[in-house]
Kinemage of the C-alpha trace (Angstrom):
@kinemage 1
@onewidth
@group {chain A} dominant
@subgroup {mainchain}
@vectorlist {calphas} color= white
{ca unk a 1} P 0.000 0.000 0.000
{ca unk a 2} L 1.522 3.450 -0.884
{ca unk a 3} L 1.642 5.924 1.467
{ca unk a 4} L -0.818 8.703 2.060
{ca unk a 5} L -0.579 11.811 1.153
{ca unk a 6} L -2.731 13.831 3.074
{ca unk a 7} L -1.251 14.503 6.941
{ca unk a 8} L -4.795 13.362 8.533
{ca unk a 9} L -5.737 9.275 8.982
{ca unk a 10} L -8.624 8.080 10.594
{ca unk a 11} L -9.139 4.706 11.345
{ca unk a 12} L -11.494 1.898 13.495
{ca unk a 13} L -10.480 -0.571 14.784
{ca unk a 14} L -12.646 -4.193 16.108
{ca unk a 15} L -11.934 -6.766 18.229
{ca unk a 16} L -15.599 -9.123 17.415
{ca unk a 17} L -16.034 -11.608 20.305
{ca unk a 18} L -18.663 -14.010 20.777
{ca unk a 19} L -19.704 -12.267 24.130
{ca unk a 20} L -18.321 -8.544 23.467
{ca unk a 21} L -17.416 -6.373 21.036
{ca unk a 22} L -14.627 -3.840 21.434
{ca unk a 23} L -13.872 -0.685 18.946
{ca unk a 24} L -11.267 1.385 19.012
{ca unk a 25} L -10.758 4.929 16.851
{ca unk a 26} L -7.940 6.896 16.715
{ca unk a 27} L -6.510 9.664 14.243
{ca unk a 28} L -3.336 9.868 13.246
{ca unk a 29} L -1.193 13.704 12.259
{ca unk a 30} L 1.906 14.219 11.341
{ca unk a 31} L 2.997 10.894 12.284
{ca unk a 32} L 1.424 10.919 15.937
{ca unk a 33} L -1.743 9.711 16.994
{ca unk a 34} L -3.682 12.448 18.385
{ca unk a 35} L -6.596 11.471 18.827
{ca unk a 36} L -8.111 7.955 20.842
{ca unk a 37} L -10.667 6.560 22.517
{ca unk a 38} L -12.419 2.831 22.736
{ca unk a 39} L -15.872 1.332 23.782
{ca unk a 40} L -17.107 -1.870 23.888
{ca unk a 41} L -20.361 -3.438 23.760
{ca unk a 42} L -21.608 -6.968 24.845
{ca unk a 43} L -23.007 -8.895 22.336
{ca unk a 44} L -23.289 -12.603 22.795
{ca unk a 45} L -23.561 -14.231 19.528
{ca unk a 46} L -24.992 -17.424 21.395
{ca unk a 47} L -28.633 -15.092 22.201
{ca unk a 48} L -28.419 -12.339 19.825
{ca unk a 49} L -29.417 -12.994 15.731
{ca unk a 50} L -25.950 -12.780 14.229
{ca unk a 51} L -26.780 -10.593 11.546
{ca unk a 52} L -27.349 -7.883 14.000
{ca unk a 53} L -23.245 -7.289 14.106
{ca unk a 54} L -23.521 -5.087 11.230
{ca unk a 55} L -25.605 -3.135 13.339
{ca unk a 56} L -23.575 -3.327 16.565
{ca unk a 57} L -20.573 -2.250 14.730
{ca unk a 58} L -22.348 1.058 13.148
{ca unk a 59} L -23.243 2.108 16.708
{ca unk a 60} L -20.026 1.429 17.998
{ca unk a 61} L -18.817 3.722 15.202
{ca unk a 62} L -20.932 6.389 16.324
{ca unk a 63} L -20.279 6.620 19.619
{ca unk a 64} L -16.566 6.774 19.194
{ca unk a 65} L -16.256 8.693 15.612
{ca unk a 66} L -19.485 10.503 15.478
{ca unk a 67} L -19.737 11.338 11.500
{ca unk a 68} L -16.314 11.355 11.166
{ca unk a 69} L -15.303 9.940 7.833
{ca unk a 70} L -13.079 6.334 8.521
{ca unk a 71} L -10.024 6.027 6.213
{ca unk a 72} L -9.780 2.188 6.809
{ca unk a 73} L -11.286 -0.418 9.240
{ca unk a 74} L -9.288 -2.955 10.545
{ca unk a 75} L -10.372 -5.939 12.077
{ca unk a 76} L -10.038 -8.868 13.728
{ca unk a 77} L -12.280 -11.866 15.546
{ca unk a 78} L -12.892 -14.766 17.925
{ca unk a 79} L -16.320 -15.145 17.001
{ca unk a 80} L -16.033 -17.629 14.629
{ca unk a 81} L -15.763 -20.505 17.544
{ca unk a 82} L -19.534 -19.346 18.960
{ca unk a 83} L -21.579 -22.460 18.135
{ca unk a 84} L -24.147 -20.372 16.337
{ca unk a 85} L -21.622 -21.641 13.348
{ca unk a 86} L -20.978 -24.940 12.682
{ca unk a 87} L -17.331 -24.417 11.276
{ca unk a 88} L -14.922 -21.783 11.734
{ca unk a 89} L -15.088 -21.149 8.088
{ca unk a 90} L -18.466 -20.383 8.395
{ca unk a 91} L -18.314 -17.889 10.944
{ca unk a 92} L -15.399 -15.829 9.592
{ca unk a 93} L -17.535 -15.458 6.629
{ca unk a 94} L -20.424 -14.398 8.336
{ca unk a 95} L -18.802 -11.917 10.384
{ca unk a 96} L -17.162 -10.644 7.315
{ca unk a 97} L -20.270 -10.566 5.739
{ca unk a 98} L -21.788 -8.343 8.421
{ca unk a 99} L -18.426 -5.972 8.613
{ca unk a 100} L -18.497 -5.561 4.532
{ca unk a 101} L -22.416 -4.582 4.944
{ca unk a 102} L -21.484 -1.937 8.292
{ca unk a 103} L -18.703 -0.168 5.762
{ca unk a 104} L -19.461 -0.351 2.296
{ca unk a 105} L -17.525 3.054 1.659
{ca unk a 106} L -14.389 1.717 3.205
{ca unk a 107} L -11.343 -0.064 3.176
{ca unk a 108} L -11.656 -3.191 5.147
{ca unk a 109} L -8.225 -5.147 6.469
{ca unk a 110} L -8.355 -8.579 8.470
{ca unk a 111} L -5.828 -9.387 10.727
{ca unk a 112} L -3.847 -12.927 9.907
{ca unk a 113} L -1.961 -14.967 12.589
{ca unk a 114} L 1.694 -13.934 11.317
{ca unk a 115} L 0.682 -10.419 12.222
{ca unk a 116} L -0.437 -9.009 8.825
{ca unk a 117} L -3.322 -7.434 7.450
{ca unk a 118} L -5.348 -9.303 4.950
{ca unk a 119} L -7.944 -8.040 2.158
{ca unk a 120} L -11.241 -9.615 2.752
{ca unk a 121} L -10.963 -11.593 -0.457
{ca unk a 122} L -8.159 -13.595 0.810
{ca unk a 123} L -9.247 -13.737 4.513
{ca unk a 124} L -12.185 -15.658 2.223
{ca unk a 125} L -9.861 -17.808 0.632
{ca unk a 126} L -7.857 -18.683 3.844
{ca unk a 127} L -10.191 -18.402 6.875
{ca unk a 128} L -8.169 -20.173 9.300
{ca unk a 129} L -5.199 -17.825 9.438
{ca unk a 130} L -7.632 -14.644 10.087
{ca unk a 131} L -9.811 -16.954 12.843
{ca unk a 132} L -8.977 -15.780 16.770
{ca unk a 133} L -6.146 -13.686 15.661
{ca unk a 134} L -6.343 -10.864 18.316
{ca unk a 135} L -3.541 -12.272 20.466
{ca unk a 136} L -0.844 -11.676 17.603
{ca unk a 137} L -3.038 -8.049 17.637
{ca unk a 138} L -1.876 -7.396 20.860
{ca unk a 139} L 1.780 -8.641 21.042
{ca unk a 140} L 2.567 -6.578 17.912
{ca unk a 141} L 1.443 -3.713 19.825
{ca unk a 142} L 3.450 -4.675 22.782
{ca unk a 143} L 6.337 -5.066 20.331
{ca unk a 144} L 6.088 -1.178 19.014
{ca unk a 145} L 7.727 -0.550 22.698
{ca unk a 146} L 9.478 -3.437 23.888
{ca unk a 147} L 11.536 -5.848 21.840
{ca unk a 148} L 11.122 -8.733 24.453
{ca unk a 149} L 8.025 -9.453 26.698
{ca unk a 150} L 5.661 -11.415 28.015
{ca unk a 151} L 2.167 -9.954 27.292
{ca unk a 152} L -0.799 -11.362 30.154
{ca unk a 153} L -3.971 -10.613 28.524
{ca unk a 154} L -6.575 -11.067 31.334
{ca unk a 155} L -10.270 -10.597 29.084
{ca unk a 156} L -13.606 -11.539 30.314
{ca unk a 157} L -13.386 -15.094 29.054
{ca unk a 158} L -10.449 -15.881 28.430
{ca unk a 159} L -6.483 -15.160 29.200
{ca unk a 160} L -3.510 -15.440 26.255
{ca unk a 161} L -0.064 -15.353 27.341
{ca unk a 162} L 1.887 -13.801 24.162
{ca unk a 163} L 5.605 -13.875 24.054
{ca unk a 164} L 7.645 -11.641 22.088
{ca unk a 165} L 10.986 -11.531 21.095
{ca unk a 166} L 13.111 -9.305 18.749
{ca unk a 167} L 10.557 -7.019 18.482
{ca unk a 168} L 8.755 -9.870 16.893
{ca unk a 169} L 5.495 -12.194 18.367
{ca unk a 170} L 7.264 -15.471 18.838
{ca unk a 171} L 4.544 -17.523 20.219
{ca unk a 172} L 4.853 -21.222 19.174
{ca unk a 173} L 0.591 -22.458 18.756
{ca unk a 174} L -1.027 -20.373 15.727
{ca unk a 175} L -4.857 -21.786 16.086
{ca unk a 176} L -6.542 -21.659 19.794
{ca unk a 177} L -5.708 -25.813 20.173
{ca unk a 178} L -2.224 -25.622 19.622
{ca unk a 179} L -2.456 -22.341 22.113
{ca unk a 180} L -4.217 -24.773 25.080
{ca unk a 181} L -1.429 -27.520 24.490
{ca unk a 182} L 1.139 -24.792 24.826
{ca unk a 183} L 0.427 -22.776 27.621
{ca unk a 184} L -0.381 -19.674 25.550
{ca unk a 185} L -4.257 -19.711 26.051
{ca unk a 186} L -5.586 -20.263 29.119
{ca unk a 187} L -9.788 -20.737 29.285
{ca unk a 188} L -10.432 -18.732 32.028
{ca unk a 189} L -11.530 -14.806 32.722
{ca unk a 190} L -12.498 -12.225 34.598
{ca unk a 191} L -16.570 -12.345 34.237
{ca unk a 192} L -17.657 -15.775 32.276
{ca unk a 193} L -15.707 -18.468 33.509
{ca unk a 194} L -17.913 -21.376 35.041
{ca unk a 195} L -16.961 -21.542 38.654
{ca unk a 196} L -16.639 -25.398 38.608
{ca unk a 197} L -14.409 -24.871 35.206
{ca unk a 198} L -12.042 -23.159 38.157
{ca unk a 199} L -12.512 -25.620 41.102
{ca unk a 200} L -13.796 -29.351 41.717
{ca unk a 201} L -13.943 -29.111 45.442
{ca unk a 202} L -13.596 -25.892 48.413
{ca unk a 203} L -13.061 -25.552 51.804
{ca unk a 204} L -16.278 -25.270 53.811
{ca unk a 205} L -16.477 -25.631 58.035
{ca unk a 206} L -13.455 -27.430 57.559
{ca unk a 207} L -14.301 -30.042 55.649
{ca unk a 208} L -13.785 -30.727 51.823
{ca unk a 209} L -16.988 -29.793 49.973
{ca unk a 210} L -17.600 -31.087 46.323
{ca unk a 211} L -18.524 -28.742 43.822
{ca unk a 212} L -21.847 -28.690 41.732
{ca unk a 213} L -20.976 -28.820 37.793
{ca unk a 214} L -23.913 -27.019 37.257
{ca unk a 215} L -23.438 -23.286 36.066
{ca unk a 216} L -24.913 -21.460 39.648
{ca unk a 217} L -21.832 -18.969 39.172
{ca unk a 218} L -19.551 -17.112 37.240
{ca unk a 219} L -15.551 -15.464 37.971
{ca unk a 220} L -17.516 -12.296 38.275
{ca unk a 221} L -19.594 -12.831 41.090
{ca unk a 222} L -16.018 -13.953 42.530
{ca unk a 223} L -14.448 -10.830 41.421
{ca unk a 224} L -17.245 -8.655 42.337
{ca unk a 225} L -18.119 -9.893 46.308
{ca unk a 226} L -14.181 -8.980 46.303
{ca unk a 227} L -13.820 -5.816 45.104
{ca unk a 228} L -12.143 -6.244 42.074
{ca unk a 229} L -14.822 -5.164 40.233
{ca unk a 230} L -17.535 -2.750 40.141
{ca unk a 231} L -21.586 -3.670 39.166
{ca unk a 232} L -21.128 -1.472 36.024
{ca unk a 233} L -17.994 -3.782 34.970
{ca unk a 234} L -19.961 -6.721 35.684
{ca unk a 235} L -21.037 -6.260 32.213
{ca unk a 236} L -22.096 -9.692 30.702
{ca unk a 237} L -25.744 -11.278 32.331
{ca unk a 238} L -25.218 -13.287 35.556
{ca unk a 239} L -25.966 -16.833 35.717
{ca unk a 240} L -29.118 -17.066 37.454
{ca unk a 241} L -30.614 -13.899 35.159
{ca unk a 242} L -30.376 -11.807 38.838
{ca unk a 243} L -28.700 -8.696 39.284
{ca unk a 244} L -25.453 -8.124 40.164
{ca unk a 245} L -25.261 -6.900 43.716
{ca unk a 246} L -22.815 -8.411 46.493
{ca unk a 247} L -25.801 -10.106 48.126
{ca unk a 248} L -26.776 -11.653 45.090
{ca unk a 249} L -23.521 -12.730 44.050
{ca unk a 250} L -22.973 -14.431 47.508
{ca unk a 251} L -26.141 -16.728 46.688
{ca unk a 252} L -24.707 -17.678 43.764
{ca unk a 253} L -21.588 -19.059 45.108
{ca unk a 254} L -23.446 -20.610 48.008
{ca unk a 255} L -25.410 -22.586 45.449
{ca unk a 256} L -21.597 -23.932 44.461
{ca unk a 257} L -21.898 -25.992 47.343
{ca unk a 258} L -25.893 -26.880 47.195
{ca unk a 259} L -26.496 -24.446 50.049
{ca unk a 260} L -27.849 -20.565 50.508
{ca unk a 261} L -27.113 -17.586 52.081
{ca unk a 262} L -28.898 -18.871 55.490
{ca unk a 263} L -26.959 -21.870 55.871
{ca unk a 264} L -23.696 -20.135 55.065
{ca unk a 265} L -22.348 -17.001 56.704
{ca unk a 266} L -21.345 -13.548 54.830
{ca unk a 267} L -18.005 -14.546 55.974
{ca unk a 268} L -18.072 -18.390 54.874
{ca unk a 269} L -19.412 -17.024 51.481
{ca unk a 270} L -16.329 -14.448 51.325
{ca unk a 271} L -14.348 -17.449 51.881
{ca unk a 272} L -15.294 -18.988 49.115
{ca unk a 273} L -14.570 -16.420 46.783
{ca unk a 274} L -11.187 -16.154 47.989
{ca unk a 275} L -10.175 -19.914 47.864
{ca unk a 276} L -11.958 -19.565 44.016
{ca unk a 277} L -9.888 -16.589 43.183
{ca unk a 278} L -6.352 -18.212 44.267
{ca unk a 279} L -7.071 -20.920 42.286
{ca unk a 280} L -7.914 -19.089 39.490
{ca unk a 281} L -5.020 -17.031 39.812
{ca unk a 282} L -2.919 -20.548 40.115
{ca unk a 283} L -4.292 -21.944 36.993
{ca unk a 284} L -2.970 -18.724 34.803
{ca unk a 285} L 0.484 -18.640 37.238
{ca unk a 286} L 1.074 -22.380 35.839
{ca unk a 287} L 0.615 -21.383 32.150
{ca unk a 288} L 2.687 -18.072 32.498
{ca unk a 289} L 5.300 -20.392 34.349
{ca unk a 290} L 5.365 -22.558 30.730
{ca unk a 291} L 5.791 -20.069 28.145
{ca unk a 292} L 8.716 -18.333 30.372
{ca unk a 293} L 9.915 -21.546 30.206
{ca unk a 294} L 10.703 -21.672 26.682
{ca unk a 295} L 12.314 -17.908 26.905
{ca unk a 296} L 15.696 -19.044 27.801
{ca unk a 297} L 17.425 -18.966 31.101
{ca unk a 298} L 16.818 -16.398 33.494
{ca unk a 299} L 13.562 -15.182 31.404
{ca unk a 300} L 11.410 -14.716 34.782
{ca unk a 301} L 14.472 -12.370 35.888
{ca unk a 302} L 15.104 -10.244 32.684
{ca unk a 303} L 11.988 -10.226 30.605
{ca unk a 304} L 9.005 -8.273 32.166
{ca unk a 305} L 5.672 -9.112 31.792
{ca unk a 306} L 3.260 -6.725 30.108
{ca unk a 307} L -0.389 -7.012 31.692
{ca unk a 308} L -3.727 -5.785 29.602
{ca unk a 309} L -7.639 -6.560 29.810
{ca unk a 310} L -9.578 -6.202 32.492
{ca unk a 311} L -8.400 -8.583 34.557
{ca unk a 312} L -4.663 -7.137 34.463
{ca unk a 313} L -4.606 -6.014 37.991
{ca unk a 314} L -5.984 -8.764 40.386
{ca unk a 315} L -5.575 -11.916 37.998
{ca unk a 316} L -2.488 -11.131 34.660
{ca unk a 317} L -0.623 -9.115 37.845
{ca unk a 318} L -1.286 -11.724 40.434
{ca unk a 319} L -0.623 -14.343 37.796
{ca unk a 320} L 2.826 -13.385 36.891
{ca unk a 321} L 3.855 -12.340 40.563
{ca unk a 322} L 3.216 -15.829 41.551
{ca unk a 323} L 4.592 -17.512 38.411
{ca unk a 324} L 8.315 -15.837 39.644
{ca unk a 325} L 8.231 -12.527 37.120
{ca unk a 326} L 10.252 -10.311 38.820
{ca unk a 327} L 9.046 -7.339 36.229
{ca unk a 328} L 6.128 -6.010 35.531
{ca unk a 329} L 4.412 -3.442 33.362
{ca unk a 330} L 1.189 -2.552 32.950
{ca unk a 331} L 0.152 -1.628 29.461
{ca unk a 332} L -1.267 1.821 30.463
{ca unk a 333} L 2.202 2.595 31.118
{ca unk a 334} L 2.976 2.163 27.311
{ca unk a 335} L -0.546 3.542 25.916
{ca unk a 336} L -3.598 5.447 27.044
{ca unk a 337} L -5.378 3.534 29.756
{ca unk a 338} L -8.143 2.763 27.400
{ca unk a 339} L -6.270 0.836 24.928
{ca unk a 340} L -5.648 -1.444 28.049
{ca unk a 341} L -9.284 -2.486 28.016
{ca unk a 342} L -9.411 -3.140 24.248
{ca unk a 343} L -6.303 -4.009 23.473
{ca unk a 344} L -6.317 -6.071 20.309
{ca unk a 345} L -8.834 -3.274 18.794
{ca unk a 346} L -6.596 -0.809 19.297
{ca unk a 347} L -3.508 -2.655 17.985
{ca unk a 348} L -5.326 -3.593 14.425
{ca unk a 349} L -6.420 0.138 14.467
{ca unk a 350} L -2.988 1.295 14.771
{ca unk a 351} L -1.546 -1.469 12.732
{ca unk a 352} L -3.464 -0.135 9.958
{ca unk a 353} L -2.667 3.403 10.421
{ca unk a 354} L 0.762 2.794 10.026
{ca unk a 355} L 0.315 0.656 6.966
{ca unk a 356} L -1.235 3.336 5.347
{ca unk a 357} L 1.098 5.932 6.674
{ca unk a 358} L 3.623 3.676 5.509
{ca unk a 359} L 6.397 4.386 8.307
{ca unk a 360} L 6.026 3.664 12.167
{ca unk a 361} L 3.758 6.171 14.327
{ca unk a 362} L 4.460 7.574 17.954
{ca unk a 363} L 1.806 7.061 20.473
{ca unk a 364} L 2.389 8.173 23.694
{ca unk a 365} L -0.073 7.510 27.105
């Protein structure tokens, strides 16, 4: 692509989850981006009619861009995997389908797993290398700033662990099932996880307690009862269809163990959450711990790991402090705070800025 003339870019770009979709917009001058700001909005394929992306994307648009006129919109996906589709293939094309309807006017760009951006006619052709691509998204963006890292992204379903090295993404699985063998993708987040996806068994009184498999709770009523969360970041529904106050969210977890919020204390509840959230915490430590592994010797000493999503604080943090990392960065310290919540949108969206300016662009927090 040649570069452009004029000094003004403006660009989206989307992040297209099966529970949430995340924008980001920014405009670039003179080389720097001046202008940013993200937004996300939940949209779970599983309950909504998939062609209303198109939709979701427009609005999205307008919140962030108003009538501004977008240069090019860059994307990329994990939506594919919902099991509205019944193959991968299927999904990419659908959601491509629905992005291609949103912008007719523009210049659409998929994101690939080696880190490029694709036309839509050959993300068509090859569907598998643009399918839950957002990770390399995000450790290019690391990679702008720091030649070698660790990147701990901590989103509301899931958590990838990204290494980089050289400036370059150097993580070993390409697809999400070479990521799970690996290390690099760990199932578990900050608001959907299944509570008995986390634990088999708690503490209770003492004694060893079994846990239901049935879905009575989620990691955000965890997160939420303590503190790490606020009921407007509790933004996906709960899993009894009930609000999302602290007394509800302690029934919830009661109902881990078969019982209620009379037959278990405020403080045997609280318990609960804690012995939930260490484990959590444990199960992301033990895949960080593997993909440090693989950095060479002394890699928890000299290569610091960069933390992003919403869970960066209390579980990518916690994670890599009990995995051995001795540093630690948190992405805000690199970017503006909100690319920290939408991480891989705002990567493609700069990604494609600079493709278009042709030459690297500063962007400062």
């Amino acid at each position: 692509m040649q570069r452009r003339q004029p000094a003004t870019v403006a660009v989206l770009g989307f992040d297209i989850g099966g529970a949430n979709t995340k924008a980001a917009f920014l405009i670039t001058k003179e080389v720097k981006v001046t202008e940013f700001a993200s937004a996300l909005e939940y949209f779970p394929f599983w309950k909504r009619h998939p062609n209303e992306l198109s939709t979701v994307l427009l609005n999205l648009k307008t919140r962030l861009a108003g009538s501004q006129a977008i240069d090019i919109v860059a994307i990329t996906m994990t939506a594919e995997l919902s099991d509205v589709y019944s193959t991968k293939r299927e999904g990419v094309n659908h959601i491509l389908d629905n992005v291609t309807l949103a912008f007719e006017e523009s210049t659409v760009l998929v994101l690939d797993i080696s880190e490029d951006l694709q036309s839509v006619e050959t993300a068509r052709t090859e569907p598998l290398r643009v399918a839950s691509a957002n990770w390399a998204a995000t450790g290019w963006l690391v990679a702008q700033k720091i030649p070698n890292a660790v990147v701990i992204d901590a989103g509301s379903t899931t958590t990838s662990i990204i290494p980089v090295a050289n400036c370059k993404v150097a993580a070993e699985g390409k697809t999400d099932l070479e990521k799970l063998i690996n290390g690099e993708l760990v199932y578990t987040g900050s608001l959907r996880t299944n509570v008995a996806a986390i634990v088999n068994s708690i503490p209770v009184n003492g004694n060893l307690a079994k846990v239901s498999s049935e879905l009575f709770a989620q990691s955000g009523d965890v997160h939420l009862l303590l503190g790490f969360i606020t009921e407007e970041e509790y933004i996906v529904e709960t899993a009894d269809g009930k609000g999302k106050t602290r007394k509800e969210a302690s029934a919830r977890l009661a109902r881990l163990v078969c019982a209620d919020t009379e037959m278990l204390s405020d403080q045997e509840i609280l318990e609960i959450a804690k012995h939930v959230y260490e484990q959590q915490v444990e199960q992301i430590a033990e895949s960080v711990g593997q993909v440090y592994s693989r950095m060479g010797i002394n890699a928890k000493q000299t290569i610091p790991a960069i933390v992003t999503g919403l869970g960066r604080k209390f579980l990518a943090q916690r994670a890599a402090k009990k995995a051995g990392i001795t540093k630690i960065l948190d992405l805000d310290a690199l970017f503006p705070k909100s690319a920290a919540l939408a991480s891989p949108a705002a990567a493609v969206a700069l990604m494609a800025a600079t493709k278009l300016e042709g030459r690297q662009l500063s962007w400062t927090p």
